[in-house]
N, C-alpha and C positions, 0 to 999 in steps of 0.2 A: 434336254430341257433343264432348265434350271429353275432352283426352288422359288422363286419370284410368279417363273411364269404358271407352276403347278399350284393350286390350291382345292379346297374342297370346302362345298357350303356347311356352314355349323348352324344346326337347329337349336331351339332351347327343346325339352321334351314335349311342353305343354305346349308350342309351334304345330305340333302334329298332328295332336288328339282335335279330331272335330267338333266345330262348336254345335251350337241346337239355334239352328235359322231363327226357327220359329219362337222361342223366347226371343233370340235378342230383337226379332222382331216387333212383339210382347212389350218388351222393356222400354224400346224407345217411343212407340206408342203412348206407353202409360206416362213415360217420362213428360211429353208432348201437353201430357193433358195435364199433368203435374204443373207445369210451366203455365198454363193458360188458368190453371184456378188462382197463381199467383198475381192476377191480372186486375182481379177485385182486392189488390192490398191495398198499404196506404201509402201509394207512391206520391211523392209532392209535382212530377211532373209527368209528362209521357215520355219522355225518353227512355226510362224501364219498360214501360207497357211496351215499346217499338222492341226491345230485344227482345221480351218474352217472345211477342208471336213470331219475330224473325227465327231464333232458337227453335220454336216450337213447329215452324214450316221446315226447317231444313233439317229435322229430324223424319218430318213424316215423309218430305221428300224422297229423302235416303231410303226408306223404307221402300217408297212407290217406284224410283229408281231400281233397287235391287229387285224387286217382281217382275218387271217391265224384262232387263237384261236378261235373268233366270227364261223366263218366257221366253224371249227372242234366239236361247241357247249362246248369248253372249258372259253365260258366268256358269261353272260347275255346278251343278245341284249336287247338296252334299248328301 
């Protein structure tokens, strides 16, 4: 074999250590709502208000997504 075809994957160290689900679960959550109180500012149009919520759906989605898979045994439970 030659040194092209050998390689080995390089981790950084912090790649390894496990996250905490359930904060970042937490976080984007709160993020979520974060986003939606910014929804009573003083926006001159709706085109803000249309990101907040889209921002703030595809957050929780993520969220309802990862549960769903975790449940269905489609993602490792850390």
């Amino acid at each position: 074999m030659s040194a092209l075809e050998e390689h080995e994957d390089v981790y950084a160290p912090d790649q390894l250590k496990p996250t905490n689900r359930r904060r970042a679960q937490r976080g984007a959550i709160i993020s979520a709502a974060i986003l939606l109180l910014y929804f009573w500012g003083n926006q001159q149009g709706n085109t803000e208000k249309v990101w907040l919520v889209v921002l703030a759906v595809l957050l929780v989605g993520a969220v309802i997504g990862d549960i769903v898979l975790r449940k269905a045994g489609l993602r490792p439970n850390d």
